[in-house]
N, C-alpha and C positions, 0 to 999 in steps of 0.2 A: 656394602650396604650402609655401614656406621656412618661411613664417611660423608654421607649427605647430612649426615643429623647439626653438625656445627652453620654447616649452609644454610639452614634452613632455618635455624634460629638465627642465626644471623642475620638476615633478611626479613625472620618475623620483627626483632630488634630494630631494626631500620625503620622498617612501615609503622613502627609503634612511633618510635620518635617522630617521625614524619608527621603524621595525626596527629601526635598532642602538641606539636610545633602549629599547626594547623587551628589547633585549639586556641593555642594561646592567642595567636591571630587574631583569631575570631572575636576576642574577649573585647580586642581594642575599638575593636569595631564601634559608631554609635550605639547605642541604647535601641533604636529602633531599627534593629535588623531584625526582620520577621523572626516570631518565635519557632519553636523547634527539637529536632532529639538529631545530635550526631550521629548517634547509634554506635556501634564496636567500634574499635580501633581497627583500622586498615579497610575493614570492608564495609564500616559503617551503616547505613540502611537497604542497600541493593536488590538485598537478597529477599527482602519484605518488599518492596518496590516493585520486584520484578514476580514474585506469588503467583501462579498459575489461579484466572478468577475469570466468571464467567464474562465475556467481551460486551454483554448488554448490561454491563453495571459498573462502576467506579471502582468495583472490589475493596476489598476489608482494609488495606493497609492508605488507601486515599479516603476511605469514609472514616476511619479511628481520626486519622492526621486531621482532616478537614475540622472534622468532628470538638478535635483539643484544640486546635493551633490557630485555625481559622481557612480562609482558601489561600493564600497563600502562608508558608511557611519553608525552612531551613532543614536541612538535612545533610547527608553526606552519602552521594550516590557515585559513581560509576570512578572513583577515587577523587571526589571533589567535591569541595564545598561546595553546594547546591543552592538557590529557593527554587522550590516546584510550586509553581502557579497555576491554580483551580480557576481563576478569576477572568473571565472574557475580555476585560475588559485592557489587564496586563497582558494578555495573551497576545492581542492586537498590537498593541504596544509594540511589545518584542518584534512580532512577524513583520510588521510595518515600520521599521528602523534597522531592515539588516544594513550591516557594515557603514550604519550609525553612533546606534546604542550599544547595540549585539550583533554577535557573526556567528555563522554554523561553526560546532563543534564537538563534534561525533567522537568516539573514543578510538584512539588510535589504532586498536586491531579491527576494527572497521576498513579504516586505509589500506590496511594488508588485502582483503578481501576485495574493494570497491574498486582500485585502482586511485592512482595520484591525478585521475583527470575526473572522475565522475561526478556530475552534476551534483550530488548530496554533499560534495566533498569542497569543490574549488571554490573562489569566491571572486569578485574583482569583477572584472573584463572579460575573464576565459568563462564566467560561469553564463556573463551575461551572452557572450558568443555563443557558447555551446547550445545552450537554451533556447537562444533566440531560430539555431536552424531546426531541433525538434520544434517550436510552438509554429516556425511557417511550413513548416509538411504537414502537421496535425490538423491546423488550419484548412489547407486549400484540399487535404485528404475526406475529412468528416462527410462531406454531402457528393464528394465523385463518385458518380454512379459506379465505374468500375470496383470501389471500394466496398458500398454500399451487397452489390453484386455477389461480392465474394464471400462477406459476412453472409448472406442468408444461406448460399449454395452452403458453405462450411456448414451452418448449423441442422441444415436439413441432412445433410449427409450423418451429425452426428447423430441426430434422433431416428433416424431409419437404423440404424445399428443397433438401436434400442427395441426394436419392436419384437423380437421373442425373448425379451429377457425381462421377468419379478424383477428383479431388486438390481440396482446399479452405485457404485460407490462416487456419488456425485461430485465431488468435491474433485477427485483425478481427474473423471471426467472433462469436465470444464476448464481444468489445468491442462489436456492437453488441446482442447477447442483454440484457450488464447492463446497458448504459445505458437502452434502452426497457424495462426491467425496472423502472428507478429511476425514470423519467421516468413510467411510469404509476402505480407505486404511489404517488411522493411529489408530482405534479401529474394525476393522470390525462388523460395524452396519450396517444393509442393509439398505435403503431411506427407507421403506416401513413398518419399525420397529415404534413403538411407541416410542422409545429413541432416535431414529432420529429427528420425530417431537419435543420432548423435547430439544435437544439439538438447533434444530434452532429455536425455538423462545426465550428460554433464549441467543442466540446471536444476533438476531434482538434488543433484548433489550438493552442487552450491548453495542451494535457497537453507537445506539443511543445514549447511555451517555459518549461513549468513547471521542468523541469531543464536548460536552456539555458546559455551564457555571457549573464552580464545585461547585454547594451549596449543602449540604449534608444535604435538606429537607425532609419529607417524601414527595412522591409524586413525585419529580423532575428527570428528565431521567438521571441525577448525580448518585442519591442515588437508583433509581433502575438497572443501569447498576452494580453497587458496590453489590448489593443484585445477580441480574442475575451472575457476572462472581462468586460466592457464590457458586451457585446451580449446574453452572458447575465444579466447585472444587469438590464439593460431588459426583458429579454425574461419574466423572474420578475415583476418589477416590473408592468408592463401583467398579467402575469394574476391578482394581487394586486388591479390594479384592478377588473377584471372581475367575482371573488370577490366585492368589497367592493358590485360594483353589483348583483349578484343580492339577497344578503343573508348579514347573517352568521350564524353557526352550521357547523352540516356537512352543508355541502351533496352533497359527494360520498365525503365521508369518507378523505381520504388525509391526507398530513403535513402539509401547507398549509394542511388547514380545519380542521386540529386546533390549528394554531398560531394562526389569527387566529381563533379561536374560545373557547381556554385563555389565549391568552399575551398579554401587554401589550406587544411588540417593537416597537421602532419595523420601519419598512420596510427600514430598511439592516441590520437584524443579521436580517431574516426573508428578505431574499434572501439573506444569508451564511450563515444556515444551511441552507438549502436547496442555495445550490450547494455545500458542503462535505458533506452529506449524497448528492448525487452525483457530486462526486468519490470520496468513500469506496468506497459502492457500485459503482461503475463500472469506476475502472482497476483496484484492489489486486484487487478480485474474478476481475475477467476476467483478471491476468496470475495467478490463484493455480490458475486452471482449468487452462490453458497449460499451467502446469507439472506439474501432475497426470498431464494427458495425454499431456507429455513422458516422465514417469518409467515410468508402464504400459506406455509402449510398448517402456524398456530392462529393464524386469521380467515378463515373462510369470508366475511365479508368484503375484504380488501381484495380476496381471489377473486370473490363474484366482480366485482366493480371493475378489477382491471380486463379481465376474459369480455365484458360487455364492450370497454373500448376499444378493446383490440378486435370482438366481432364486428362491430361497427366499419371500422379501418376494411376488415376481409369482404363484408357486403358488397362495396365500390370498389371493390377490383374485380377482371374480367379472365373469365377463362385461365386462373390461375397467375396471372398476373404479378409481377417481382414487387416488394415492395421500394419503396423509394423516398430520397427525403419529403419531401411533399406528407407522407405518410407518416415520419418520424417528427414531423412539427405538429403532428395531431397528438402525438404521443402524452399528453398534460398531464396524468393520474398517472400513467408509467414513471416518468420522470418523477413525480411526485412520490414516487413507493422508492425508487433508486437512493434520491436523495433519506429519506424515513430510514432506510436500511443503512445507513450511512452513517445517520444520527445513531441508532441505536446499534450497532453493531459495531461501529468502531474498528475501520483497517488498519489504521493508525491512532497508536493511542498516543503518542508524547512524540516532541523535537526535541535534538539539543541543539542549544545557544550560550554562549558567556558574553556577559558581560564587557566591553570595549573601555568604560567606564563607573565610575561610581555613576550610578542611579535611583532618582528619591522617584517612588510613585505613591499616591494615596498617603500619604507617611512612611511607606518603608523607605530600606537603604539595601539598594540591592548593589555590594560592594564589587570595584573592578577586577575579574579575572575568576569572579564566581562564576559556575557554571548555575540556567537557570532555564528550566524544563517546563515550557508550555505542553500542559497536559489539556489535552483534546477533548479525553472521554468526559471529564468533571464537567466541562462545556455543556456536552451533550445533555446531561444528566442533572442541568441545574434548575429547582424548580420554580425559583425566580427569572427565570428565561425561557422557560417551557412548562406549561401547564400538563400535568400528569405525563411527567417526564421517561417513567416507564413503559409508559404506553405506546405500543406501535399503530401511529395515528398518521397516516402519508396525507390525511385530509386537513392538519397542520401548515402543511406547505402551501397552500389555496391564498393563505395569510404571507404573503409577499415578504412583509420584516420578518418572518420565520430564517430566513438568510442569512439576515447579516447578523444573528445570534449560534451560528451554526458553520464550524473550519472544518470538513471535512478533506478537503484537498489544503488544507494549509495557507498560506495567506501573504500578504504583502509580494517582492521579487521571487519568492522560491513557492509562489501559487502552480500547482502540479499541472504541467505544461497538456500533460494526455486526459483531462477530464470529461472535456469534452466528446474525444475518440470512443471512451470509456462506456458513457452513455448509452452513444447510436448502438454499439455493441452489444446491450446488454438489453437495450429494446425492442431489437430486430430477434435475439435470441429470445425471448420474452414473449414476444407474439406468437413463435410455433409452439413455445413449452408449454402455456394455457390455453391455445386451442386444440393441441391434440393429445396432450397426455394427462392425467391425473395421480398425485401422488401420495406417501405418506411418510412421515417421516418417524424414526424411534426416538421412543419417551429419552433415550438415557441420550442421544446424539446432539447436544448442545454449544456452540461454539465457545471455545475457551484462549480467554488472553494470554501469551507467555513470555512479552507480550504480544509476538507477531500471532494472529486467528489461528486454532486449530478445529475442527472436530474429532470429537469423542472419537466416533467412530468411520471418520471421510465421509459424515452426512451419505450415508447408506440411505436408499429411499426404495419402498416398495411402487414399483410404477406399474402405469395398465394404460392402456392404450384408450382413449377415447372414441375416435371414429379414423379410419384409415380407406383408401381406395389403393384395389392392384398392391397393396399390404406395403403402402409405402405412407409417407406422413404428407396432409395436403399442403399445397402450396399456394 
């Protein structure tokens, strides 16, 4: 047991020198390098950085910093010298000059988890390849009726399973809506298949370790998300084989047969895009619903407003009638609450990027080989670019340049290829949740940054049925 204790001083020793080597660095630097606090040696500010804080506010450790330092300032996060930018205006900057200015640069035990091919991760040629074949299925996917089709049946079916049940813990719920939502458009697996179940709890496990502490113990939800995203490689892998033993071409016509059917991929970048294409779809989806349904529940008048468009939409269909795009282009106040929820919610609070080069903006000097953290939420929340910023106001967005003060999908080449999908999704869902059910939500149940979205309590919601025929939900 003694015998760790020299190792570990040792190593603290090391990371100390390391820091104030880092220090010294920094000294040389010009004069205008954003102001700032390194924080400790080794771990520097992180651990304040990362502070569990409610996801509709900037939280204590960006309001103190913004507050001393200015919107942009210096620090020392995730083992590197940092500036985290609060500032729209640098933000754009960054996003709009990858592998210009700046390139992604995620923390290395990231890679362990994501895989060496994953869109978050590659950069070049291969990101632009991989990309480009998610954004033409998403594309020519969003208004096919077949697609369209299968979102509504999915969601009816979930809400019918709702109708003798108080209270339902929302937030699983709708985690399990889009992942057999992704799972059958992008391998057609039906929800009710035994390989569905497999697939979503080996990502329940993973999504667990994906923003973890990275210690790669046995036992730690690090080393078993690394093990789970594993079993989904295999598990992609064998139905790749399958595919290939039928025959190629398209056979069933989802993202899989359109990849070994179009695309030249070896096998390891065609299960990375596939499990990044369900991650995408999956969690940021399901946690943007959450919040959606968080926010109707503390605005009744944005309830009433959207239930009126959406009754409006149900009038001009007949005899129960599917909805279809045609319907989701009428969607304008829906869209408008999606995007509000967005803004104020925050699925994504920060990127990381470093610096390619020494960089002068506004007067800084943001030095080559810094890492430097377009923070998203600050954006949302800045009241020189949104009037009563706190406010969940989706009647903001009516105002057109509300947009392009507002990255919720991120910006420049790495603009979030599934936004779109995203959407239709959440408005086809949207339209049966306020015409047939009404809900409430608990006082303590509030979403919180860590900083990937949690709820308190899985947005627990008491529900009650509004009107039903044949005890099923209308259609």
């Amino acid at each position: 047991m003694f015998g760790f204790f020299p190792l570990i001083l040792s190593a603290f020793l090391l990371g100390l020198g390391f820091y104030l080597l880092l220090q010294v660095l920094a000294r040389k630097k010009p004069a205008n390098l954003p102001r700032g606090s390194m924080g400790w040696p080794l771990f520097g500010e992180t651990l304040g950085f990362l502070k569990p804080h409610s996801s509709n506010s900037m939280g204590s450790f960006l309001q103190e910093h913004c507050s001393r330092y200015g919107r942009v300032f210096k620090s020392h996060l995730f083992g590197s010298p940092t500036i985290v930018s609060c500032d729209h205006e640098l933000n754009m900057v960054v996003l709009q000059n990858e592998e210009k200015l700046f390139k992604v640069s995620y923390p290395k035990a990231m890679h362990g988890i994501l895989g060496k091919f994953s869109l978050l991760i590659v950069s070049g040629d291969v990101h632009k390849k991989l990309r480009n074949i998610g954004v033409s299925f998403i594309t020519s996917s969003k208004s096919n009726p077949e697609f369209l089709d299968c979102v509504e049946k999915m969601t009816i079916s979930m809400m019918n399973s709702w109708k003798n049940c108080k209270e339902i813990g929302f937030y699983k719920e709708v985690k399990k809506f889009t992942l057999n939502l992704m799972v059958k458009h992008l391998l057609s697996i039906e929800p009710e298949e035994p390989l569905a179940f497999k697939i979503l709890e080996d990502f329940l496990t993973y999504m667990k370790g994906f923003v973890s502490l990275p210690v790669y113990l046995p036992g730690t939800p690090y080393a078993s998300a690394v093990k789970a995203r594993a079993r989904l490689s295999a598990t992609v892998r064998e139905i790749i084989k399958e595919r290939r033993k039928e025959q190629l071409g398209l056979v069933k016509g989802d993202f899989l047969d359109a990849i070994l059917s179009k695309e030249n991929l070896s096998d390891e970048k065609t299960v990375s895009i596939v499990l990044d294409m369900l991650l995408a779809g999956y969690e940021t989806t399901a946690t943007l619903m959450a919040l959606i349904v968080y926010f109707l529940s503390l605005y009744p008048n944005v309830l009433a407003h959207l239930k009126q468009e959406h009754n409006a939409i149900r009038k001009n269909k007949e005899n129960g009638e599917s909805l279809n795009w045609e319907d989701y282009q009428k969607m304008e106040f829906t869209c408008n609450v999606i995007y509000e929820s967005l803004r104020c919610g925050n699925v994504v609070k920060f990127v990381h990027r470093v610096a390619l080069q020494d960089v002068k903006f506004k007067g800084y000097f943001i030095p080559s080989g810094w890492k430097i953290l377009p923070v998203l939420t600050a954006v949302h929340f800045d009241p020189s670019l949104h009037e009563n910023p706190m406010e969940f106001n989706p009647w903001r967005w009516t105002d057109k340049a509300t947009s392009k003060k507002v990255m919720p999908f991120g910006g420049g080449p790495r603009l979030c290829p599934g936004a779109d999908l995203a959407k239709v999704e959440i408005a086809f869902f949207l339209h049966h949740l306020v015409l047939n059910y009404r809900w409430k939500t608990m006082a303590d149940d509030s979403p919180l940054a860590y900083p990937y979205v949690e709820f308190r309590r899985g947005l627990l919601l008491e529900i009650e049925p509004i009107q039903a025929k044949a005890g099923k939900i209308e259609t």
